[in-house]
C-alpha positions as CSV (number, residue, x, y, z in Angstrom):
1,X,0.0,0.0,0.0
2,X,1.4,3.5,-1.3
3,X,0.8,6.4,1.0
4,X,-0.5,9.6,-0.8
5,X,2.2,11.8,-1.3
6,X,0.0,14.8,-2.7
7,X,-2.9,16.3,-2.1
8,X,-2.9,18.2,-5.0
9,X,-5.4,16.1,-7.0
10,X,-7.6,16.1,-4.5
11,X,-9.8,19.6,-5.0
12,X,-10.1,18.2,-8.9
13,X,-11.4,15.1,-8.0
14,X,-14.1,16.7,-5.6
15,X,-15.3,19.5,-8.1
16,X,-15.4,16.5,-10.8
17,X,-17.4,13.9,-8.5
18,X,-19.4,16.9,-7.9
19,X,-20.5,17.7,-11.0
20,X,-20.0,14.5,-12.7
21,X,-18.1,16.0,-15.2
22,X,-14.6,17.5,-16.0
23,X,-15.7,20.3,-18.6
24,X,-18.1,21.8,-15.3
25,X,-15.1,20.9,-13.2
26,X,-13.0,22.6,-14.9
27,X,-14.7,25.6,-15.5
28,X,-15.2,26.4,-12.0
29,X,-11.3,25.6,-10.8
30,X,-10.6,27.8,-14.1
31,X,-8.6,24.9,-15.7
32,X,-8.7,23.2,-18.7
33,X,-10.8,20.0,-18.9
34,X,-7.7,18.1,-20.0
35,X,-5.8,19.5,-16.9
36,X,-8.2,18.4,-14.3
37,X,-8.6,14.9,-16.0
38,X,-4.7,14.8,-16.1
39,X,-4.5,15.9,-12.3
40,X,-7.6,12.8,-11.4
41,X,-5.7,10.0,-13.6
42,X,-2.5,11.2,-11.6
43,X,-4.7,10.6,-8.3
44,X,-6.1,7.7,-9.4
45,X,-2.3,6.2,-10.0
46,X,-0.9,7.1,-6.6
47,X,-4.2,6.2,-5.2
48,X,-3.6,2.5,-7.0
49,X,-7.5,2.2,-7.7
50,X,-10.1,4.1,-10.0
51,X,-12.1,6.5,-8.8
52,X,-14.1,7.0,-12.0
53,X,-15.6,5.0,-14.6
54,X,-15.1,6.9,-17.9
55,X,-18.1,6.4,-20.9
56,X,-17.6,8.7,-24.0
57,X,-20.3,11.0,-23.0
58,X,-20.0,11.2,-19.2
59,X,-18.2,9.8,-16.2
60,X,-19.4,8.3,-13.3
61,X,-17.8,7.5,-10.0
62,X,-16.8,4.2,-8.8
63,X,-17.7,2.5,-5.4
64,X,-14.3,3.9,-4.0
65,X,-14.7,7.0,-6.0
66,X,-18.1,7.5,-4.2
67,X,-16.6,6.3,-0.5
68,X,-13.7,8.9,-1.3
69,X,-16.0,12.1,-2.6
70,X,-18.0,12.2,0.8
71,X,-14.9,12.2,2.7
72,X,-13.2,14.6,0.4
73,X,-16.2,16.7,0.0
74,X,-16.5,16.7,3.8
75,X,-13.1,17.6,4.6
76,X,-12.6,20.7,2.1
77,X,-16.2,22.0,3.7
78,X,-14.9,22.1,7.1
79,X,-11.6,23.9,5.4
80,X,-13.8,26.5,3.7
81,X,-15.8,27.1,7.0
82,X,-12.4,27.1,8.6
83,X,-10.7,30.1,6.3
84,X,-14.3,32.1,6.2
85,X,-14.7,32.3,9.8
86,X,-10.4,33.1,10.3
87,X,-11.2,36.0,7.2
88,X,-13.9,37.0,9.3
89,X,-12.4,37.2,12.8
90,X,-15.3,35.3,14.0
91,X,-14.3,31.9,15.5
92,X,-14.2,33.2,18.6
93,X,-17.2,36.0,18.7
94,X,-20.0,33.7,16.7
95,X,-21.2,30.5,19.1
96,X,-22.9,27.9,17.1
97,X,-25.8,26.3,18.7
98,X,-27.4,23.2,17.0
99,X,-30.6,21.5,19.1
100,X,-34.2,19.9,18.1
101,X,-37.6,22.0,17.4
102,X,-39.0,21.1,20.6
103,X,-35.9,22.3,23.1
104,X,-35.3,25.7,21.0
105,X,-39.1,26.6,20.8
106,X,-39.4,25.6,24.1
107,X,-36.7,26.1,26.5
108,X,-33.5,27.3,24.5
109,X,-34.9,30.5,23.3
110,X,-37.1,31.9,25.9
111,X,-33.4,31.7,28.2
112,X,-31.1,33.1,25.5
113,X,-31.9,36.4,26.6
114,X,-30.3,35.5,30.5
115,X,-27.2,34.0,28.3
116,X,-26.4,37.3,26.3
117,X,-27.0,39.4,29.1
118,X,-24.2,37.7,30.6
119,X,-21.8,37.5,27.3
120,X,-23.2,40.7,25.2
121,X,-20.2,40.3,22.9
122,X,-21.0,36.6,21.4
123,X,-23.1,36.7,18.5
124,X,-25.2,33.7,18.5
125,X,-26.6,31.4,15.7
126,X,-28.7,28.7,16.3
127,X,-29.5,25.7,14.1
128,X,-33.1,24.0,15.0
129,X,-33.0,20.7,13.2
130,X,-34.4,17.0,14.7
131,X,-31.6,15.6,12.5
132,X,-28.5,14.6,14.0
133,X,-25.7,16.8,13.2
134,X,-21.7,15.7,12.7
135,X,-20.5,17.2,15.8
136,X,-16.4,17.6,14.3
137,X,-18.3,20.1,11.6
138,X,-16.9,23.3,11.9
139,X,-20.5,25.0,12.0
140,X,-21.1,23.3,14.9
141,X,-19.7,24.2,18.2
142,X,-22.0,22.9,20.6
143,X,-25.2,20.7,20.4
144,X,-27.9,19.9,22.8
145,X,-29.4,16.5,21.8
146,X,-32.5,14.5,23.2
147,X,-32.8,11.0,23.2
148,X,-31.9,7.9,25.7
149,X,-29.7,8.7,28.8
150,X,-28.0,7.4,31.1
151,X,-27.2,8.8,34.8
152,X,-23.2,9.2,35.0
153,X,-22.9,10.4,31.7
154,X,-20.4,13.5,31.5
155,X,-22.2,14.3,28.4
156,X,-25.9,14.6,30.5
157,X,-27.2,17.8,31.0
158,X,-30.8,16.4,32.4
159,X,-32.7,13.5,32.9
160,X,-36.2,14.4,31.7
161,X,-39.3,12.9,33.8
162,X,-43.0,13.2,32.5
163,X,-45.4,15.5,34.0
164,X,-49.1,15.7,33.2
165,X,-49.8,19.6,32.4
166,X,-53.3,21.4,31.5
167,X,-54.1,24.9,30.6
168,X,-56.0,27.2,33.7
169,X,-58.2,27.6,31.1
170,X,-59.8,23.9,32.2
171,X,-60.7,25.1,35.3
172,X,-64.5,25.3,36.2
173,X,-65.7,28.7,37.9
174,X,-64.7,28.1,41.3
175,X,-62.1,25.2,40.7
176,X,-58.8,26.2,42.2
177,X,-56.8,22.9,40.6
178,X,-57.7,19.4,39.1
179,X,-56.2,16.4,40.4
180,X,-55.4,12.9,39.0
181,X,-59.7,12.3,39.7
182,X,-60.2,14.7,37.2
183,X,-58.1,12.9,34.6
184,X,-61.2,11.2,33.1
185,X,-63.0,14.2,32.2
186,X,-60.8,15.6,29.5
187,X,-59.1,14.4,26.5
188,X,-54.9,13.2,27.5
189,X,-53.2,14.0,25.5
190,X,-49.6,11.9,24.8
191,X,-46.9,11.8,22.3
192,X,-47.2,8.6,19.7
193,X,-48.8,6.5,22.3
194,X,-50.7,6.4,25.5
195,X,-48.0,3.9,27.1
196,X,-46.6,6.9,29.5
197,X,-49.6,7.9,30.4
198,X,-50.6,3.9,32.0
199,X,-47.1,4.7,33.6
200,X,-48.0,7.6,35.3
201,X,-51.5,5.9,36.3
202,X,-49.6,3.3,37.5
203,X,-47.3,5.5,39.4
204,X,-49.7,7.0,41.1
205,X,-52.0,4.1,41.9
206,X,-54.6,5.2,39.5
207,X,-54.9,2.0,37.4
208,X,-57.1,-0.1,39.0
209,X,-56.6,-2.9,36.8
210,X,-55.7,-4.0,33.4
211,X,-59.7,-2.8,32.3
212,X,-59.8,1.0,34.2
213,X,-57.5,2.4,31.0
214,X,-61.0,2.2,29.6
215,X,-62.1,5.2,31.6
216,X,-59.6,7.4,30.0
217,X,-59.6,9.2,26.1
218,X,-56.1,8.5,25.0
219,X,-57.7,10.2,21.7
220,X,-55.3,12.6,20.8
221,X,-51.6,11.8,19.9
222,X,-48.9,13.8,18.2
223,X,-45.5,13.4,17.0
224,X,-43.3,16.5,17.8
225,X,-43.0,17.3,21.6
226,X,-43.3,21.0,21.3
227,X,-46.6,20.7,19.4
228,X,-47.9,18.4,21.9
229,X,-47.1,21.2,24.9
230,X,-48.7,23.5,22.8
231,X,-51.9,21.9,22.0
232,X,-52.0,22.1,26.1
233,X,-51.6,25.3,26.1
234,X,-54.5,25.8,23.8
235,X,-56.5,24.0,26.4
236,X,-57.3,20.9,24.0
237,X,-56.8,18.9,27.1
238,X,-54.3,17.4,29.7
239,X,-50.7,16.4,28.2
240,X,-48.0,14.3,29.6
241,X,-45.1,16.2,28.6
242,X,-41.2,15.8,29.5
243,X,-40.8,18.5,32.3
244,X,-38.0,20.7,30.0
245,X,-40.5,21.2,27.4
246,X,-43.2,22.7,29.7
247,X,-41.0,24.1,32.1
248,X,-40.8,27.7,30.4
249,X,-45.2,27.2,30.2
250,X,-45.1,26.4,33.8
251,X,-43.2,29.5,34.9
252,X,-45.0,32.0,32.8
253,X,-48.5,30.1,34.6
254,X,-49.9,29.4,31.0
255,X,-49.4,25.8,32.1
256,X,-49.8,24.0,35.4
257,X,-48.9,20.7,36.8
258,X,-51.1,18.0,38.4
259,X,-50.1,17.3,41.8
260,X,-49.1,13.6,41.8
261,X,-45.8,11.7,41.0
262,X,-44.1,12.5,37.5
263,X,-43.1,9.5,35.6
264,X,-40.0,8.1,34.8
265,X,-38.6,8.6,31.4
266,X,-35.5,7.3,29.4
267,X,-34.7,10.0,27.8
268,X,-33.0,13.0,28.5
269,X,-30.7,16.2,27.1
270,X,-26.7,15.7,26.4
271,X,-24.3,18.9,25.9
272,X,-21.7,18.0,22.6
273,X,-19.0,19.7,21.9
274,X,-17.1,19.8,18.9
275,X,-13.8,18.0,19.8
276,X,-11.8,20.9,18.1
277,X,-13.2,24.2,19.8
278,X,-13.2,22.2,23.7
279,X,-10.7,24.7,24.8
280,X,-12.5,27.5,23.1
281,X,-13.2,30.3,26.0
282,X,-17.4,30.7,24.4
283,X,-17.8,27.0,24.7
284,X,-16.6,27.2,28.0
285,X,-19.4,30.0,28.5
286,X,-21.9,28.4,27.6
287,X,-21.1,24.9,29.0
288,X,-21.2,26.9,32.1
289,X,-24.2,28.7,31.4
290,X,-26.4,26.2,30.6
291,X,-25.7,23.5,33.1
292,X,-26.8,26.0,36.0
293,X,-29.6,26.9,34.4
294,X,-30.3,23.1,33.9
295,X,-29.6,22.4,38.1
296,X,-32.2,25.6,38.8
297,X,-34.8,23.6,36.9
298,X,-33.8,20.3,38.2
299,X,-34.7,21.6,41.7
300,X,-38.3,22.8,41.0
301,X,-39.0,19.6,39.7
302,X,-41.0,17.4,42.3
303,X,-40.5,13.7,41.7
């Protein structure tokens, strides 16, 4: 196996795999065709395998071609970010903040405010997107994830618990607060399905037996967390919501929680960091930042 000796073929194999052709190719490196197909056979020699399959009218990439143009194409993106944000001065005044719908709608942004009072001089950009995001990209400095947890985890930030939340609006005149009695008379309302809400019943000793679910309309599911806190908000009925997502609700008293034991939940919120801005002094900022604010809400939650 030959080590690669030169790099230097590499920015004309990623323009050509991009565009599947050397004549676009070349016009955007401003080369000749000829010279960029000179500079990929050159490649593909101290490479020792093809990375293109070459038909009169087109080329096309090869399995290793393909395998190498991601990586390639990856690698010169983060470079690019790299030498726009160093042109720019940025690196160390713009914090980049990647998270889910739910957490940004619902916690993350309400708070930001309390962050840049603190650190007025970062600029911050924040990237709402359920799909998982490669955490060594240099867009990314931090990321706030959701999913399944586990206590001990450096990464944890919190360990969510469901709570069952309605809208003041559901009171009756006179009603100061419902309870987990009143839980038959409206409409629960649950994410995907009703199997948190038997948890909680069973929790709190309010499952009879394996017949009483019966008693309760497990009628209205939805798919996206925030959405689900919201429809409570709108008063469409009682929702069993991870505490995070209501938390911001619950201050502001457009929300309120039953009184009974929360459920236990696998899933929780992890802090990333990009490997290569650790050391950075914002990261550090908002590492710091966010896990107090994260230990404030841990204490008003009652288990």
């Amino acid at each position: 196996m030959k080590p690669l000796r030169s790099l230097s073929g590499l920015v004309d194999f990623e323009a050509a795999a991009r565009w599947g052709s050397f004549k676009l190719a070349a016009q955007e490196l401003h080369k000749t065709p000829a010279a960029v197909s000179l500079q990929v056979k050159q490649l593909e020699e101290a490479l020792d395998f093809a990375l293109f399959v070459r038909h009169p009218r087109h080329i096309a990439l090869t399995a290793k071609g393909q395998e190498l143009a991601i990586a390639v194409g990856r690698m010169l993106g983060e470079l690019r970010a790299k030498v726009a944000a160093l042109q720019r001065g940025d690196d160390e005044a713009v914090l980049r903040i990647s998270t889910t719908h739910s957490f940004a709608i619902k916690w993350l942004v309400p708070r930001m405010p309390r962050f840049t009072k603190l650190h007025p001089e970062l600029d911050l950009r924040i990237d709402s997107n359920d799909i998982p995001v490669d955490i060594e990209d240099d867009a990314v400095d931090v990321a706030i994830r959701f999913g399944p947890v586990r206590d001990g985890d450096p990464a944890l930030l919190f360990h969510e618990r469901l709570v069952p939340v309605y809208s003041p609006d559901l009171l009756a005149p006179g009603e100061a607060e419902l309870g987990l009695a009143d839980l038959a008379r409206f409409p629960l309302l649950c994410e995907r399905s009703p199997e948190g809400w038997l948890q909680l019943l069973q929790e709190n000793r309010a499952l009879k037996g394996k017949y009483d679910k019966g008693r309760y309309d497990f009628s209205r599911v939805f798919t996206h967390w925030g959405v689900l806190a919201q429809a409570a908000v709108a008063g469409q009925g009682i929702a069993l919501v991870p505490y995070g997502i209501a938390f911001q609700d619950i201050l502001a008293g457009s929300l309120r929680v039953l009184p009974c034991r929360s459920a236990p939940f696998g899933s929780g919120y992890k802090l990333l960091v990009n490997p290569h801005k650790e050391a950075m002094t914002k990261v550090r900022y908002f590492r710091e930042w966010i896990v107090g604010e994260m230990d404030e809400m841990r204490k008003t939650l009652d288990q």
